[in-house]
C-alpha positions in Angstrom: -18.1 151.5 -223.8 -16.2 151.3 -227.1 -14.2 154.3 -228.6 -17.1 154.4 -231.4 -19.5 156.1 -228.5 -16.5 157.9 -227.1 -16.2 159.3 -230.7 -20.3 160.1 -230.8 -19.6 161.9 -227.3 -17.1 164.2 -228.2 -18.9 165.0 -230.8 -22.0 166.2 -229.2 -19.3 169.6 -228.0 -22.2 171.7 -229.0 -24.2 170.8 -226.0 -26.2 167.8 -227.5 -25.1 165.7 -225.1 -24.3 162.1 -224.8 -21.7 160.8 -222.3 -18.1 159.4 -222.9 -16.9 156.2 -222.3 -13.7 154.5 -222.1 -12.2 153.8 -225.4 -8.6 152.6 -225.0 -6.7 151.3 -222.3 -7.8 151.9 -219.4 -7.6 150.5 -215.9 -6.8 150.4 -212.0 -5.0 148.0 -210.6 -2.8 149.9 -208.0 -0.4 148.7 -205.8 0.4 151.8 -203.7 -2.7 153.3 -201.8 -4.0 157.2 -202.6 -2.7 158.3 -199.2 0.7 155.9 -199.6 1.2 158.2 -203.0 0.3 161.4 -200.9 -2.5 162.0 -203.6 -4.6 165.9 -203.9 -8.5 165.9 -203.2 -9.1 166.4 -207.0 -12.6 167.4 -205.4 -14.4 170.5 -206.2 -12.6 172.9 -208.6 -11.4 170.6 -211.5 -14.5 168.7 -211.1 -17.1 171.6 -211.4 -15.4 173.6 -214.1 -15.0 170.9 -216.7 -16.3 166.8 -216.9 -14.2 164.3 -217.4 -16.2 163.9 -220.5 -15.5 167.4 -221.6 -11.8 166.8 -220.8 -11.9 163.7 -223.1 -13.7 165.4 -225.9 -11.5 168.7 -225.7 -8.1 166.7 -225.7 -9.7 164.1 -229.3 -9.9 167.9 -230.6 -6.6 169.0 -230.1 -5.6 165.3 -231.1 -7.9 165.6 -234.3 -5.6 168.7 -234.9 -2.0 167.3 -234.9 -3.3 165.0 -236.9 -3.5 167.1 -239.5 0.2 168.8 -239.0 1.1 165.2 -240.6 4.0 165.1 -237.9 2.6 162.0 -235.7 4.5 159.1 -236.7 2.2 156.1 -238.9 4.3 152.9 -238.2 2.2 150.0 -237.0 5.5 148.1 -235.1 6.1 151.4 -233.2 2.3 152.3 -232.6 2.2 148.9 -231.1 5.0 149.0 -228.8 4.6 152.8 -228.0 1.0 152.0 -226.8 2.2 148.5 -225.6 4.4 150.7 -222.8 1.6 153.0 -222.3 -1.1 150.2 -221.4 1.3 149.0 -218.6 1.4 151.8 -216.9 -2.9 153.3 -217.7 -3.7 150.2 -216.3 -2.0 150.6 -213.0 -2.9 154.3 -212.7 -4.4 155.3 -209.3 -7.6 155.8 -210.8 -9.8 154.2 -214.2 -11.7 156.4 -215.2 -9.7 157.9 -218.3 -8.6 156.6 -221.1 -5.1 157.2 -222.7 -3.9 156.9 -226.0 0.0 157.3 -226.0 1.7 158.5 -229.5 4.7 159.2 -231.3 5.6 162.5 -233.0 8.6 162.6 -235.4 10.4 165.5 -233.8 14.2 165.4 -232.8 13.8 167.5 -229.7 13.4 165.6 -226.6 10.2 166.4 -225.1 7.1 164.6 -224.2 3.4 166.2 -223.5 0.0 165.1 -222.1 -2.6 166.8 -223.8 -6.6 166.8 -221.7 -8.3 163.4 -221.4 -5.5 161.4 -222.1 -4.0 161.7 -225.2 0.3 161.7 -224.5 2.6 162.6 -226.9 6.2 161.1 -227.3 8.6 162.8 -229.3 11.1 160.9 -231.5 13.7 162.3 -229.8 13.2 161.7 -226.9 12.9 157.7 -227.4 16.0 158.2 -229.1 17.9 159.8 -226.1 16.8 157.2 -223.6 19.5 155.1 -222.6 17.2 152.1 -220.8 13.7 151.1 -220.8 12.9 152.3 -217.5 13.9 155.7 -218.9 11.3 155.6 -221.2 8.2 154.4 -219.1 9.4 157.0 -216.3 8.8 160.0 -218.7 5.6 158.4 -219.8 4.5 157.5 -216.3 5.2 160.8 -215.2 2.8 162.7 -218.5 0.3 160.1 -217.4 0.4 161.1 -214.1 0.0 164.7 -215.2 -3.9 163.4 -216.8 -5.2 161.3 -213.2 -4.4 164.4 -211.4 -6.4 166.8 -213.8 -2.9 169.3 -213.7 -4.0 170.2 -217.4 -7.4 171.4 -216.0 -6.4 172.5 -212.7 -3.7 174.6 -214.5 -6.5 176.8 -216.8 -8.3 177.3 -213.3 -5.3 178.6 -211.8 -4.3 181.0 -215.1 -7.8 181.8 -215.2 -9.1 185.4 -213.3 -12.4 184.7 -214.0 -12.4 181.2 -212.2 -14.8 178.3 -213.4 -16.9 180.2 -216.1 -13.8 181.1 -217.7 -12.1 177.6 -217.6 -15.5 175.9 -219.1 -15.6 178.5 -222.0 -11.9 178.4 -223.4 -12.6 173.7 -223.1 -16.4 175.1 -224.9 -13.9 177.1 -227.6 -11.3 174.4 -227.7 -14.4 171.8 -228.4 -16.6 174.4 -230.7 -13.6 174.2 -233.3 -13.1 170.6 -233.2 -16.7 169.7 -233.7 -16.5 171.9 -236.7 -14.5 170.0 -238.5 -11.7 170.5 -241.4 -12.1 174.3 -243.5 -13.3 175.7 -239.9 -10.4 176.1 -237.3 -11.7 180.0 -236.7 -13.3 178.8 -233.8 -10.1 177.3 -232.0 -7.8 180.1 -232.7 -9.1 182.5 -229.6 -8.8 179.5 -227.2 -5.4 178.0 -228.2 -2.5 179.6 -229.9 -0.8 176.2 -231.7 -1.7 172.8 -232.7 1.9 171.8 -233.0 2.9 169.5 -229.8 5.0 171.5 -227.4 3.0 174.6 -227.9 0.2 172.3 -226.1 2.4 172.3 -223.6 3.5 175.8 -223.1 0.3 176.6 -222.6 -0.2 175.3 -219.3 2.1 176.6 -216.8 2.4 173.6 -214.4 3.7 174.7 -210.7 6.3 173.6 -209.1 3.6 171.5 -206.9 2.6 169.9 -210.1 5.5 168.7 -211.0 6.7 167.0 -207.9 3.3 165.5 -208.1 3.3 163.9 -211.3 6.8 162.5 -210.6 6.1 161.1 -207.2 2.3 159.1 -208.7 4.6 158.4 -211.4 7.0 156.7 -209.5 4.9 154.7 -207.9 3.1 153.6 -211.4 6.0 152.7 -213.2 7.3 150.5 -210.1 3.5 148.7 -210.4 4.2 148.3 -214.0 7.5 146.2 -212.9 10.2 149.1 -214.5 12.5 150.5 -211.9 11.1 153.3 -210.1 14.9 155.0 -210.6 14.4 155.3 -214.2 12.6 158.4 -213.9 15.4 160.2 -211.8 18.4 158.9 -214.0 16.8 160.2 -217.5 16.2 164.1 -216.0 19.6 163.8 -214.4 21.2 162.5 -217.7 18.9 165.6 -219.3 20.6 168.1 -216.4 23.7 167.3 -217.1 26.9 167.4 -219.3 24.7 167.1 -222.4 27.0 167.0 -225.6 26.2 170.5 -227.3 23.5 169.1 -230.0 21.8 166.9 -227.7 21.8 169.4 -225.0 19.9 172.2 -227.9 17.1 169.4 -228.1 17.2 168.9 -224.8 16.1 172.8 -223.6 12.2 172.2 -224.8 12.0 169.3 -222.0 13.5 171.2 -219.4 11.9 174.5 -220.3 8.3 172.1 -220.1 9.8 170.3 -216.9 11.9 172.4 -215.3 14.3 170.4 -212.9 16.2 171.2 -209.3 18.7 169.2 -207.3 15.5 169.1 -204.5 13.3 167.7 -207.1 15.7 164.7 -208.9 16.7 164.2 -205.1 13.5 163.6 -204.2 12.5 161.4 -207.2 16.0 159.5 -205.7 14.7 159.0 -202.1 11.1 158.2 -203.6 12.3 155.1 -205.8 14.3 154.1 -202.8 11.4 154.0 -200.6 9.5 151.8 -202.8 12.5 149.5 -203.5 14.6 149.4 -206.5 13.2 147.1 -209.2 15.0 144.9 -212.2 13.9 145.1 -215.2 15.8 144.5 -218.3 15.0 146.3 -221.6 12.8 143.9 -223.3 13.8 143.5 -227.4 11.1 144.9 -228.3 12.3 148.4 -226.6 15.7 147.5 -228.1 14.2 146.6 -231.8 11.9 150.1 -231.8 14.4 152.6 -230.6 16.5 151.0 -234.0 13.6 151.4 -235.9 12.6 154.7 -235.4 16.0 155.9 -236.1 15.8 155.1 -239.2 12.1 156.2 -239.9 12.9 159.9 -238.5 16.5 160.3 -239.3 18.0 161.6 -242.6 18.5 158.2 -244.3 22.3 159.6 -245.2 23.1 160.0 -241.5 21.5 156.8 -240.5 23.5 155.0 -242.7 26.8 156.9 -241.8 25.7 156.4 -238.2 25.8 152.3 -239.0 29.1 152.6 -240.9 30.9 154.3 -238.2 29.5 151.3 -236.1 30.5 148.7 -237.8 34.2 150.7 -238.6 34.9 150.6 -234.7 33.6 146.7 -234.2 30.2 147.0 -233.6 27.2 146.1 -235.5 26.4 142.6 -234.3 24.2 142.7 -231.9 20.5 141.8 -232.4 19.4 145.2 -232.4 22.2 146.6 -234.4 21.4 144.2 -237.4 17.5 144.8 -237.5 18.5 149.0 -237.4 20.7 148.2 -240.3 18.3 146.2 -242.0 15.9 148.7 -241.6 18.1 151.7 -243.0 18.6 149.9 -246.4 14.8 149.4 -246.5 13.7 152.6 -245.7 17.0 154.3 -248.0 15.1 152.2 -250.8 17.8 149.9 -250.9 15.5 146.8 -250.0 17.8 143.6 -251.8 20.5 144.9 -249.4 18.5 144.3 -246.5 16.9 140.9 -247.3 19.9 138.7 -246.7 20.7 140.7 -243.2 16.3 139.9 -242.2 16.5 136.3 -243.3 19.5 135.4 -241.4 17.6 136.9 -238.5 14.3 135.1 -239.0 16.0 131.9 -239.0 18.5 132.9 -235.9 15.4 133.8 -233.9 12.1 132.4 -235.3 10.4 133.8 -232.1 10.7 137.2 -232.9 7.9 138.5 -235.0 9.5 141.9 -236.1 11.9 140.1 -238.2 9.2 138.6 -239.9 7.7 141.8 -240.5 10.4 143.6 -241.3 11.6 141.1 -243.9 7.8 140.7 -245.6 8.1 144.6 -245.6 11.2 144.1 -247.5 9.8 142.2 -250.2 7.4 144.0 -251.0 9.8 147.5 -250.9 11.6 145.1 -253.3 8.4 144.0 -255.5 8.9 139.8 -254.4 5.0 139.6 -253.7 5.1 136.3 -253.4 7.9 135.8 -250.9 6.3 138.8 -249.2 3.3 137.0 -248.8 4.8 133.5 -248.1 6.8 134.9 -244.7 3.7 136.9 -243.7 1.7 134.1 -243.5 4.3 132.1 -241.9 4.1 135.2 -239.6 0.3 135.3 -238.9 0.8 131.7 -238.2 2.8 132.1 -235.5 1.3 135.2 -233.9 -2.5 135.4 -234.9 -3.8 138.4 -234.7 -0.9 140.5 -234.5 -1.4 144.3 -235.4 1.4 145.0 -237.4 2.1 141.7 -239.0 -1.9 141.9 -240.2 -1.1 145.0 -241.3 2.2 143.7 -243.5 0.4 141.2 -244.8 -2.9 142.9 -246.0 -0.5 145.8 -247.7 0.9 142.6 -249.7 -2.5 141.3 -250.7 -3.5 144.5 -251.9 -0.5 145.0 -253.9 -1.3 141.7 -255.5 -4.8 142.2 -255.6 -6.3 140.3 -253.3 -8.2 142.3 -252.1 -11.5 140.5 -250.8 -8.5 138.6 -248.0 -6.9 141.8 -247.1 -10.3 142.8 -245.9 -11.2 140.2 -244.2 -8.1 139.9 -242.4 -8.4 143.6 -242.1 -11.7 143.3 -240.5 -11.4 140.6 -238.7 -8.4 142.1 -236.8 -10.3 145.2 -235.6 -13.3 143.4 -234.9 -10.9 142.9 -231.7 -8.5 145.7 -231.8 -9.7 148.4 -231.6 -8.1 150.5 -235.1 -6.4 153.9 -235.3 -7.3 156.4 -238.0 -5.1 155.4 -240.4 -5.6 152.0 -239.9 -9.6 153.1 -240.6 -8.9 154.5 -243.7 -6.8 150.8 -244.5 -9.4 149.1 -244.3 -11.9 151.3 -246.1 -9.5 151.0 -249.1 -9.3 147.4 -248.9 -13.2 146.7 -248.9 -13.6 149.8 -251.4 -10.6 148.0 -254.4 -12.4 144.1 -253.2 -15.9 145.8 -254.2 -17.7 146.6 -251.0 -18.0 149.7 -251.5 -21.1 150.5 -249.0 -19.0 148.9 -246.6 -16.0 151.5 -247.0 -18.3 154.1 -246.9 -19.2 152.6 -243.4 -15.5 152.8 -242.6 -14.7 155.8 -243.8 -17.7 157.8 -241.8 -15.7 156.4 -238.6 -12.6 157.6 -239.9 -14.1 161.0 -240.1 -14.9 160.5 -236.4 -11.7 159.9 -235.0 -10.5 163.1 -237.0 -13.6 164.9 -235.9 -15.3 165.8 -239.0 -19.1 165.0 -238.6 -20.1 166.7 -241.5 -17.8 164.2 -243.6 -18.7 161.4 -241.4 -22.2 162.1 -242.3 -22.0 162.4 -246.1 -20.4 158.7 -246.3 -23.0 157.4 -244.4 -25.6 158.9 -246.5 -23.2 157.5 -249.8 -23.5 154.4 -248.4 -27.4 154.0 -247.9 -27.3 155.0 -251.6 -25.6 152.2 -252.6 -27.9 149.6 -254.6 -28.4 146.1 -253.2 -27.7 146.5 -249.4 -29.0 144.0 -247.4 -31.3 144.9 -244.4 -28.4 144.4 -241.6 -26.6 146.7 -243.2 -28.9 149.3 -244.4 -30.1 149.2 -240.3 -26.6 149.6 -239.3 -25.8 152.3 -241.7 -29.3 154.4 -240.2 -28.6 153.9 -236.4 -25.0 155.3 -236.9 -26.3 158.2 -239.4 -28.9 158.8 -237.0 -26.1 159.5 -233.5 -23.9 161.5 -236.0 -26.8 163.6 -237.0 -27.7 164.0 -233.3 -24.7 165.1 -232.5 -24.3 167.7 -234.9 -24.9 171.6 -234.4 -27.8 172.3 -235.7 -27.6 174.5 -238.4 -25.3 172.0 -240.0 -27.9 168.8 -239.7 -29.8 169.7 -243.0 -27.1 170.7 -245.3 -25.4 167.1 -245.3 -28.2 165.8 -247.5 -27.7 168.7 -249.9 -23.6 168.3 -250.0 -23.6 164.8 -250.6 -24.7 165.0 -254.5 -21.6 166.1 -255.4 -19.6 163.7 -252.7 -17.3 160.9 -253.0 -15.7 158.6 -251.2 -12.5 160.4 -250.6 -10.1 157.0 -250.1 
């Protein structure tokens, strides 16, 4: 099922019903057996208090929330690798039937959360303090573990006096407020205290039990994936230990969130050993991104102090070192500085599509449409399809105004990939400045989705079946989706759309 009906599902909160499907990566595809990773009956208790498909639609409203904080990070080369890491691991979880969608939030303390049905948070920081790869998927294979074995659920049963009733009615609170879209929150604020990421956290007390769980399924996930299964051990012991004083400061959240004992890294020890330790080298990609989201999160005047004091005690040539560099002027608006530095590394290593990127990204900060254009093409070339080189390159069109190929490139990539929110409301720009405006209408009632407003989604729906000269495809298509998002709206809210939307615009 695609992430559209998963959308139309969580939607339905109110109890209109409808039934979620999987919408990203999902999978199963384990290597170690439920009784070899000493897996819980997840049986009655989780199962009869709240659906998988509640779960899903209560964690999209919590997502649909931090959203709106503005802190989750909007960098397609990130995004991409972030939930390039995440799909290794989903897809060898010891079960399929979630779906996970694995983010970054621009935060300097080093933490990590899994929020219900799959949405996992990564905190800039915590990338940042990662000295390997298999750091990184350990801490991410252990959140994920945290959704297959319902912990977030089973937690709320545990807190909860009143047992099932009481769990179903703070997920029917959580879901009541999300369904009711942006200018409504009054509905969430008795059933959760923050929207901001660790907060999430906090408010599930995981036990002890818990913990040792999610690290020991973790374990064996992340040694499925091909990372070694020691990862997850060395990055809380690195954490536990001899911290520098700032580091250490960011580092309290995680512990306070994960709380750590000798028994419990000891036993993360003797678990990786069992399975057999694994090598795995930090792909570039891993070495590229922790580079570039220094200098997307950092104060630009530290990031290029931190460079300096790099290159003043002989450092500062590796690959990695050079794109971070790179990447510092651009972002410091000092784009011509970084031009040289990118093309030098686009001829060095003509493989590497970040460069290419990174240096049509420069041009344009620099204003060189057609050289930003002439590398991105190069670019699409050589890796069709590619999410954030698309992306690049349909920013450049639009710059230059051509907009009718940014949205067909535009659309033609998420005809395949399926698109984040942001990445919606791209697209509906780009059809809305080429002149299809019915159609960015279309896109923009999906982007209302994925931040669950209906009542938005609705009203550019109904904009766009008031468009003159729609064709009968399209005026069909445009009914059948007004139709489930009218269906899946509370009831005293499905008649005032009409009304609302002679006033209405577009809102790109």
């Amino acid at each position: 099922m695609s992430l559209l009906k998963s959308l139309f599902a969580f939607a339905a909160a109110a109890g209109v019903g409808a039934m979620v499907g999987v919408g990203w990566a999902a999978g199963s595809g384990q290597v170690l057996s439920a009784k070899d990773q000493d897996l819980p009956d997840l049986g009655s208790p989780a199962t009869a208090a709240v659906s998988l498909e509640e779960e899903y639609r209560a964690g999209l409203g919590w997502f649909a929330q931090i959203r709106q904080t503005g802190q989750i990070l909007q960098d397609p080369e990130v995004e991409d690798y972030i939930q390039e890491i995440g799909h290794s691991l989903s897809s060898r979880a010891e079960e399929g039937q979630h779906q996970f969608y694995y983010f970054v939030l621009k935060d300097p303390v080093i933490n990590a959360f899994a929020m219900p049905g799959g949405f996992i948070a990564i905190q800039s920081g915590l990338i940042l303090a990662t000295s390997n790869e298999n750091e990184l998927a350990g801490v991410m294979a252990h959140e994920t573990a945290h959704v297959t074995q319902r912990h977030l659920v089973r937690g709320l049963i545990d807190q909860s006096h009143a047992g099932l009733v009481s769990t179903a009615a703070m997920l029917a609170a959580i879901l009541l407020g999300a369904t009711a879209g942006r200018g409504d929150s009054s509905a969430m604020e008795g059933a959760i205290l923050a929207t901001q990421g660790a907060a999430i956290q906090h408010q599930i007390n995981y036990t002890r039990s818990n913990e040792f769980e999610a690290d020991r399924i973790g374990i064996g996930t992340m040694a499925s994936a091909g990372y070694d299964p020691l990862g997850m051990a060395t990055f809380f012991q690195t954490l536990d230990r001899n911290s520098p004083d700032p580091s250490r400061i960011k580092a309290v959240e995680f512990l306070i969130d994960h709380p750590l004992s000798a028994e419990r890294v000891a036993e993360a020890r003797n678990r990786a050993e069992q399975i057999g330790r694994i090598h795995h080298e930090d792909s570039l990609s891993y070495r590229l991104m922790r580079e570039r989201l220094r200098s997307l999160v950092e104060n630009p005047q530290v990031v290029r102090e931190y460079y300096a004091n790099v290159a003043k005690n002989g450092g500062g040539k590796s690959i990695e070192e050079r794109y971070g560099k790179a990447m510092a002027d651009v972002v410091s608006r000092n784009p011509a500085a970084a031009i040289p530095d990118l093309q030098a590394l686009v001829n060095e290593y003509p493989k590497v599509n970040q460069f290419y990127g990174a240096l049509g990204q420069a041009y344009l900060a620099n204003n060189q449409l057609k050289e930003s254009q002439a590398v991105l093409d190069k670019a699409q070339s050589l890796f069709p399809r590619n999410v954030p080189i698309t992306i690049r390159l349909a920013e450049t069109l639009m710059h230059a105004g051509d907009n009718k190929r940014a949205h067909l490139i535009l659309d033609d990539l998420f005809n395949v990939v399926e698109p984040t929110a942001d990445q919606t409301r791209l697209i509906a720009k780009a059809a809305h400045a080429a002149g299809d405006v019915a159609d960015s209408y279309y896109y923009m009632s999906y982007y209302y989705l994925m931040s669950g407003d209906l009542k938005m989604a609705a009203n550019q729906l109904e904009l766009g079946l008031g468009m003159p000269g729609l064709d009968p495809i399209q005026r069909a298509r445009f009914s059948a989706r007004l139709e489930e998002v009218r269906s899946a709206m509370p009831k005293d809210r499905k008649n005032t759309v009409a009304d609302d939307n002679r006033g209405g615009d577009s809102r790109h």
